[in-house]
Phi, psi and omega in degrees: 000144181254165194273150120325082183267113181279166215203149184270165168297326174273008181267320180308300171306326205255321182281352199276300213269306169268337188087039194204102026256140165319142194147162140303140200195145207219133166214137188247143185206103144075060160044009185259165164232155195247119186253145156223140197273079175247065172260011175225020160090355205258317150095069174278141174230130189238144147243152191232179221256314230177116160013291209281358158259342172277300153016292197281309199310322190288338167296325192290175203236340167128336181320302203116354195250000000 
């Protein structure tokens, strides 16, 4: 399983704006939370209502499930 790294909006903006650093990353903007998946560098981004879907999305494994 991989760590989370929770993260400020402007740490967020900077991994957003270069792809750096690989990893998983939780940022909260306007009471929403912002996952950003950049463990292959692509810095894929969701925003979600509340923690535990965003978690899970930066969590899955691909399954479908």
């Amino acid at each position: 399983m991989s760590a989370i790294n929770l993260i400020t909006e402007a740490e967020a903006l900077k991994i957003i704006e270069t792809r750096r650093p690989i990893g998983l990353f939780m940022a909260w903007e306007g009471g929403k939370a912002i996952g950003i998946d950049n463990s292959t560098g692509d810095a894929w981004t969701e925003e979600f209502p509340d923690a535990k879907s965003c978690t899970d999305w930066l969590l899955d494994d691909g399954d479908g499930e």
